[in-house]
Backbone bond lengths (Angstrom), bond angles and torsions (degrees), N, CA, C in turn:
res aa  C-N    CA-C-N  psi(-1)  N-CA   C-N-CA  omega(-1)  CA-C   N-CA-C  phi
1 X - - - 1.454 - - 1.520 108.99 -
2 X 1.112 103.38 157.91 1.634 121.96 173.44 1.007 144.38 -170.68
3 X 1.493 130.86 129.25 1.222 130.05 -146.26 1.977 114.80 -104.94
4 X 0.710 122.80 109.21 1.532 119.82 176.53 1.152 133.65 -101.18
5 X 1.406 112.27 141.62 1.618 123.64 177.76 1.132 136.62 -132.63
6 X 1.547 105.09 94.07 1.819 104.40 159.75 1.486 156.59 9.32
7 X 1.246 143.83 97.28 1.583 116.80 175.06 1.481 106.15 -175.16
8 X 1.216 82.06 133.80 2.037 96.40 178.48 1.181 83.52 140.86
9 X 1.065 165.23 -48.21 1.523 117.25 -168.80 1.286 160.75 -60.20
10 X 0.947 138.29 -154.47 1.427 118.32 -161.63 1.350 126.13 -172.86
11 X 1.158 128.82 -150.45 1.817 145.25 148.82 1.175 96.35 -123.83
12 X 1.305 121.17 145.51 1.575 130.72 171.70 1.423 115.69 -160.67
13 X 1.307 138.28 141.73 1.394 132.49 158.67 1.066 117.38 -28.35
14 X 1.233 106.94 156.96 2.237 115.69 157.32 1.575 100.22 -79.88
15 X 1.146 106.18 119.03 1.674 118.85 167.28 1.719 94.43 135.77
16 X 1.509 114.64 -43.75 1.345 123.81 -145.67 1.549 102.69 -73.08
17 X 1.019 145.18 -173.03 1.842 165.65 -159.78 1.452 128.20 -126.13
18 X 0.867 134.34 112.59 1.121 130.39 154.67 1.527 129.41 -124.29
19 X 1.555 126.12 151.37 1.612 121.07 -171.12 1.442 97.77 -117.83
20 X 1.155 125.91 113.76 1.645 121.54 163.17 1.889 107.21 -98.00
21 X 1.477 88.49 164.36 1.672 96.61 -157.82 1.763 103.30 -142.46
22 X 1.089 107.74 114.04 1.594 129.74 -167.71 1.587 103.55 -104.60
23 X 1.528 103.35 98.09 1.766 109.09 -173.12 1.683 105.91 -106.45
24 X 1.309 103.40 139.34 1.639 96.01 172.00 1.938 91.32 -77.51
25 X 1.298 107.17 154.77 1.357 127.90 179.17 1.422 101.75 -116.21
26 X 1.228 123.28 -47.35 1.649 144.24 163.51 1.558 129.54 -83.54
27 X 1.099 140.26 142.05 1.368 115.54 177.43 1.619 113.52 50.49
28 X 1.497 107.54 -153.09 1.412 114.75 -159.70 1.707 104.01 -158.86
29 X 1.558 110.20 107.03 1.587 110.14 168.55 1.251 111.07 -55.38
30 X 1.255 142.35 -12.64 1.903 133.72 -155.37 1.753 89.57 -66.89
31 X 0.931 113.42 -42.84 1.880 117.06 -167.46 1.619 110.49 -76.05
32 X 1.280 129.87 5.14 0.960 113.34 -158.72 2.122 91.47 -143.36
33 X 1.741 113.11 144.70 1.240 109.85 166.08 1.913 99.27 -51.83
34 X 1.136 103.92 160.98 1.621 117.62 146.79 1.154 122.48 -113.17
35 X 0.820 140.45 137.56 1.769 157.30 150.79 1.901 115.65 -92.01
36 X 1.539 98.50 127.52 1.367 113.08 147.08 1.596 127.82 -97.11
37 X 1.378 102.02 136.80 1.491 103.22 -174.70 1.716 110.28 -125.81
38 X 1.125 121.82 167.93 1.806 108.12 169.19 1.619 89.03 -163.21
39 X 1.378 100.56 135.10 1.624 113.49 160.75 1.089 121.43 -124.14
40 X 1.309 114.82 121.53 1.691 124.88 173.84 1.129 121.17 -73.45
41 X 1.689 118.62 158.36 1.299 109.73 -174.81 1.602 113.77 -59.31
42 X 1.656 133.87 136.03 1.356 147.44 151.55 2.007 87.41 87.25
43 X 1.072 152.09 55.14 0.793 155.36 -36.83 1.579 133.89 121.82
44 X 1.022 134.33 86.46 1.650 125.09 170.04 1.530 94.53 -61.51
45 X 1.472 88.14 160.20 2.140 118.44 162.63 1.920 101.67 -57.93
46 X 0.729 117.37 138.83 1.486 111.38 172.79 1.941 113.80 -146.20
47 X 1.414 99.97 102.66 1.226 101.61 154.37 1.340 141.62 0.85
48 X 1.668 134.51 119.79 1.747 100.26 -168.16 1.747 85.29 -129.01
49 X 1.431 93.92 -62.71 1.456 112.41 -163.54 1.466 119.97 -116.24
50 X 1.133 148.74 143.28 1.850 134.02 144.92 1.052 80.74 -158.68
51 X 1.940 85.91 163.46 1.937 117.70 -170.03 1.853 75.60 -159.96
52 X 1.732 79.47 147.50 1.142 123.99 -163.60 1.509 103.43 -55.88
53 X 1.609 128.23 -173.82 1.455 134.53 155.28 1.480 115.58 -80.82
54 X 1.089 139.53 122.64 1.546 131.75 -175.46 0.977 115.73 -55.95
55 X 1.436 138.62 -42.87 1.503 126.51 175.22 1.156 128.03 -56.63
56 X 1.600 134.72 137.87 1.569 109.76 14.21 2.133 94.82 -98.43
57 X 1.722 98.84 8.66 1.698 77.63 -164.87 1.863 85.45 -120.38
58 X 1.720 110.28 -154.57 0.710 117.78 147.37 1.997 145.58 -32.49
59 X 1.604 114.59 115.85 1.979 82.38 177.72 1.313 120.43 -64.42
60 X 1.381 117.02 136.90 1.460 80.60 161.98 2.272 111.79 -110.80
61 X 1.494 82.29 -157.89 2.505 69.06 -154.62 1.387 79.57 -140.90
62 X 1.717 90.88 173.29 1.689 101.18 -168.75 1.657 90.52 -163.96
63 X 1.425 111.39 121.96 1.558 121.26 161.96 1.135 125.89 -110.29
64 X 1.579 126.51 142.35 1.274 116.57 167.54 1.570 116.92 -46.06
65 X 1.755 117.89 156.39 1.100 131.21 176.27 1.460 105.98 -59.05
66 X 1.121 119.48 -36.87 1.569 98.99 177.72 1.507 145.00 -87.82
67 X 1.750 94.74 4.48 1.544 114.67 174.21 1.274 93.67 -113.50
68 X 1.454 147.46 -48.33 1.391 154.12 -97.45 2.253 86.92 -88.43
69 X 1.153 111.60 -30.51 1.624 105.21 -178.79 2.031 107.47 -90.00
70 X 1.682 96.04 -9.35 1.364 73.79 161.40 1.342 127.23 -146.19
71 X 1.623 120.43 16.94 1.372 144.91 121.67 1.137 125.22 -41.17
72 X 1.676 112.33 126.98 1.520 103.42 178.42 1.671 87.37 -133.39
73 X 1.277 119.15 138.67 1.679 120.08 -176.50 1.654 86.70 -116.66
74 X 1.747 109.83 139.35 1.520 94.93 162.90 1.871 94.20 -161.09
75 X 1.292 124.24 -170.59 1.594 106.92 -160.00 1.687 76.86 -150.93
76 X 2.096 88.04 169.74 1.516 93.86 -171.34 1.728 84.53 -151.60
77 X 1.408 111.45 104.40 1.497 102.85 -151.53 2.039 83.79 -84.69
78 X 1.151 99.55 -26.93 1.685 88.62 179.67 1.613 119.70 -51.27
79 X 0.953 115.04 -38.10 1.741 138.61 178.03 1.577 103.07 -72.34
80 X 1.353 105.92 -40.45 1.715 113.30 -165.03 1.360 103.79 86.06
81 X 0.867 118.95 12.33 1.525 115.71 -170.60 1.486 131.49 -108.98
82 X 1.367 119.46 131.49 1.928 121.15 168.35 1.196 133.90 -115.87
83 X 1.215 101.85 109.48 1.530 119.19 -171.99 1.932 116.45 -70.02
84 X 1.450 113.24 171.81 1.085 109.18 156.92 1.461 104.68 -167.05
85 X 1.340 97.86 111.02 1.625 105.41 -171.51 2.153 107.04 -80.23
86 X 0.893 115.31 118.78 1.355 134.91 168.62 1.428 126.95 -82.85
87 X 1.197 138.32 90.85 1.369 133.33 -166.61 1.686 87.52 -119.22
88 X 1.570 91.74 173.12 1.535 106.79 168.82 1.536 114.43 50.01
89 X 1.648 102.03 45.48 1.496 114.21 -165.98 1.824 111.54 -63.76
90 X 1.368 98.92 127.15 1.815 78.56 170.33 1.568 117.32 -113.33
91 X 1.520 143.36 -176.84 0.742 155.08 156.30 2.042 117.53 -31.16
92 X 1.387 95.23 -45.18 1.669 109.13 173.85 1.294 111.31 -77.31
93 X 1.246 129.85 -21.18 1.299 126.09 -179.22 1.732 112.30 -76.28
94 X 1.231 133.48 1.21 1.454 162.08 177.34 1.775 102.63 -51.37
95 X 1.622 118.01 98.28 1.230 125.60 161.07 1.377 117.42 174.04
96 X 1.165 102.80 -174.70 1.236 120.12 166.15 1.860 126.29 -56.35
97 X 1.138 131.99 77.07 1.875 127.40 176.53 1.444 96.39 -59.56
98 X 1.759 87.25 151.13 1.468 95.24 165.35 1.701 95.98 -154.12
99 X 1.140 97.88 142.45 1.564 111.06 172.03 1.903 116.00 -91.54
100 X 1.178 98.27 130.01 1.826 89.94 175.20 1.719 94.59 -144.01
101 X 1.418 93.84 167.05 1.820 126.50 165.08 1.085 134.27 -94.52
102 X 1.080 118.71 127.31 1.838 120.29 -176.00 1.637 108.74 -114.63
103 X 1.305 103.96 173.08 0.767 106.47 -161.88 1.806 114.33 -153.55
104 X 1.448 93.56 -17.97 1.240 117.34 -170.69 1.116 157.84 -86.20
105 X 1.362 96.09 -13.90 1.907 108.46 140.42 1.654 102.03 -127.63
106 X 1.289 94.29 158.78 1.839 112.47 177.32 1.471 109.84 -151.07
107 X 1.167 108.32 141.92 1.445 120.91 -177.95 1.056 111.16 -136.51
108 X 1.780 132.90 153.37 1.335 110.11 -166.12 1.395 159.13 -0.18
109 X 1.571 110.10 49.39 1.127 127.15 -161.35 1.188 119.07 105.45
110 X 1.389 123.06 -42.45 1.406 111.21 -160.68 1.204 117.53 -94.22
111 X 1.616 155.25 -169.09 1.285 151.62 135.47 1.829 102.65 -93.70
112 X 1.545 86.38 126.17 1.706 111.09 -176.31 1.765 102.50 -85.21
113 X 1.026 98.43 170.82 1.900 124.12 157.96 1.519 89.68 -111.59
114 X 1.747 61.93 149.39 2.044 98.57 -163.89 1.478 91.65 -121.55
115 X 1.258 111.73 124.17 1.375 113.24 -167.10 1.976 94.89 -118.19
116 X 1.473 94.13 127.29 1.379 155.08 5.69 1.618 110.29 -69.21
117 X 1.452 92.36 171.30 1.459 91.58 178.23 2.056 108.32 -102.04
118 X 1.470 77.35 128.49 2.023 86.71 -177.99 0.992 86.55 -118.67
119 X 1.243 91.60 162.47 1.756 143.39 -170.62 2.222 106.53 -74.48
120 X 1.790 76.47 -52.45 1.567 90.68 166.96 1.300 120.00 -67.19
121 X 0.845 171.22 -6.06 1.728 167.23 -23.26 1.538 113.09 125.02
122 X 1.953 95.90 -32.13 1.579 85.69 -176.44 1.856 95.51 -127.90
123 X 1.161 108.60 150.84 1.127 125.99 -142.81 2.295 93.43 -119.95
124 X 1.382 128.87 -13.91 1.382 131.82 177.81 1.682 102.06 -139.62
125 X 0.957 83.80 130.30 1.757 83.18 171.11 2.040 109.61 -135.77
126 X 0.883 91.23 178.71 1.727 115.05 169.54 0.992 110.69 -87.53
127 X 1.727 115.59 165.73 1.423 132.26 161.04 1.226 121.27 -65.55
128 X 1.566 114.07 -23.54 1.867 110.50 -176.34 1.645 105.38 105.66
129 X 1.878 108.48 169.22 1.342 91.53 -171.47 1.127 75.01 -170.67
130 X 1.310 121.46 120.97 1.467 127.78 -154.31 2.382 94.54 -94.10
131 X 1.427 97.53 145.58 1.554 98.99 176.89 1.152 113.26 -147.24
132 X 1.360 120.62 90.94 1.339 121.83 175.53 1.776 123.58 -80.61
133 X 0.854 108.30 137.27 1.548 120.49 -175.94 1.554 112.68 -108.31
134 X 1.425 138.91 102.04 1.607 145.84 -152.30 1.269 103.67 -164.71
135 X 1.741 121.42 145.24 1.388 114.22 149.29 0.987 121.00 -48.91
């Protein structure tokens, strides 16, 4: 089991950056895919980002086409922690993030991303971390 937590978001311009940071508080994300999620107001949950568990090799990550050039997902298993740096913020990018754990496919050791990214797929999530994007 494992428990996760949110933080970095914000208000920010359109153009401007932000990095949110998904920490296990409980247990330990290193074993588990991560997933980013964000829901806008009226709105489904929608898939953004996840990268793999590092063991035994490299993770590797996967973004939707419409963040994927300015989303960067990457992990710091010493910290326990998964980031996702956001640049080139726009107005549509406006909601609620949420960090979760998978669990649900694995391949030589590791736990993969299951592409697309569902909601069903991950099994722990976060509280959320609200990011508004506005002049």
């Amino acid at each position: 089991q494992v428990q996760l937590v949110e933080s970095g978001g914000g208000l920010v311009q359109p153009g401007g950056s932000l990095r949110l940071s998904c920490e296990s508080s409980v247990g330990s994300s290193n074993n588990y895919a991560i997933g980013w999620f964000r829901q806008a107001p009226g709105k489904e949950r929608e898939g953004v980002s996840c990268i793999s568990s590092s063991d035994p090799g490299d993770p590797d990550s996967y973004s939707i086409p419409s963040v994927k050039d300015r989303f960067t997902i990457s992990r710091d298993n010493a910290k326990k922690t998964v980031y996702l740096q956001m640049n080139s913020l726009k107005p549509e990018d406006t909601g609620v993030y949420y960090c979760a754990a998978s669990r649900a496919s694995s391949f030589l050791g590791s736990y993969r991303c299951l592409i697309p990214i569902r909601s069903s797929d991950y099994d722990y999530w976060g509280q959320g971390t609200q990011v508004t994007v506005s002049p």
